[in-house]
C-alpha positions in Angstrom: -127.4 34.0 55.2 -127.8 30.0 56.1 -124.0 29.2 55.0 -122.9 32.2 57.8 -125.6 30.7 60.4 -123.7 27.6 60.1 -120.6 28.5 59.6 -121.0 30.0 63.0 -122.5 27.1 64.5 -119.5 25.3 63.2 -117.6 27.7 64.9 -119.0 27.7 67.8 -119.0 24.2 68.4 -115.5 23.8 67.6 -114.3 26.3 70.1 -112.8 24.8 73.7 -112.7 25.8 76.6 -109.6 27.0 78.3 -108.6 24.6 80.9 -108.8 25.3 84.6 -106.7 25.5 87.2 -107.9 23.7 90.1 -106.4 24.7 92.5 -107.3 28.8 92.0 -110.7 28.7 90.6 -113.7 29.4 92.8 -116.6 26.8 93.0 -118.6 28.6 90.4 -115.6 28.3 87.9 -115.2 24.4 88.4 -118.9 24.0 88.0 -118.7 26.5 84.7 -115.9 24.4 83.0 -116.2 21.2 84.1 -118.7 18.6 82.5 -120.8 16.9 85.0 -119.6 18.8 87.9 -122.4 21.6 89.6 -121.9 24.1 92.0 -122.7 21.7 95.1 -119.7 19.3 93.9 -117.4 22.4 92.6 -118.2 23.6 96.8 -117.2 20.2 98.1 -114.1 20.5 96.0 -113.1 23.8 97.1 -113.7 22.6 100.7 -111.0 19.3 100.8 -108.9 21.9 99.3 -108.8 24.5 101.9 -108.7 21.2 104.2 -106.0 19.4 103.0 -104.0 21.4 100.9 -103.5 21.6 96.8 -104.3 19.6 94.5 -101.7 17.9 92.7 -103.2 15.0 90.9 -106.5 13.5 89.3 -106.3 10.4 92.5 -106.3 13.3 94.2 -109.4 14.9 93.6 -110.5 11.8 93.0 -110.6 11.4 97.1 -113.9 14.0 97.4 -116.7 12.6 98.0 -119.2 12.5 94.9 -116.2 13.0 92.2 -115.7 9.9 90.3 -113.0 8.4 88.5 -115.5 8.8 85.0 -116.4 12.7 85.6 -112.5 12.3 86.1 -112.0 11.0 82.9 -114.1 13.1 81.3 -113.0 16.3 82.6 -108.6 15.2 82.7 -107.9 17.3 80.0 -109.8 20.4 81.5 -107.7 20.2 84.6 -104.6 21.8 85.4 -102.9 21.4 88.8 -100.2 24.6 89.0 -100.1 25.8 92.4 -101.5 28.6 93.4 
């Protein structure tokens, strides 16, 4: 019973997250998939895009306010930019 309790653990942990497309998820679905990103900064994201268009790059969403180039780095290969 232990070696399947971790084998699922192993599992588990192994398992990644699909990435997301920017430019179509809603604010709870950035905040879900994204590390260090809540629902206030997944809000402000969805706001500068209905403001200024699609995203199309990480200087892009770099350019709202409280995303950082680290929770940029951290997240780049979580992030799709296909438009919508």
């Amino acid at each position: 019973m232990f070696k399947y309790f971790v084998f699922l653990l192993f599992v588990s942990l192994t398992v990644t997250a699909a990435p997301i497309n920017i430019n179509t998820a809603n604010s709870t679905e950035i905040a879900n998939a994204l590390n260090g990103i809540g629902l206030k900064k997944a809000e402000a994201i969805i706001n500068y895009r209905e403001n200024n268009g699609s995203f199309s790059s990480l200087d892009q969403l770099n350019r709202v306010k409280g995303i950082g180039k680290k929770t940029l780095k951290n997240n780049q290969q979580d992030i799709q930019f296909a438009a919508p």
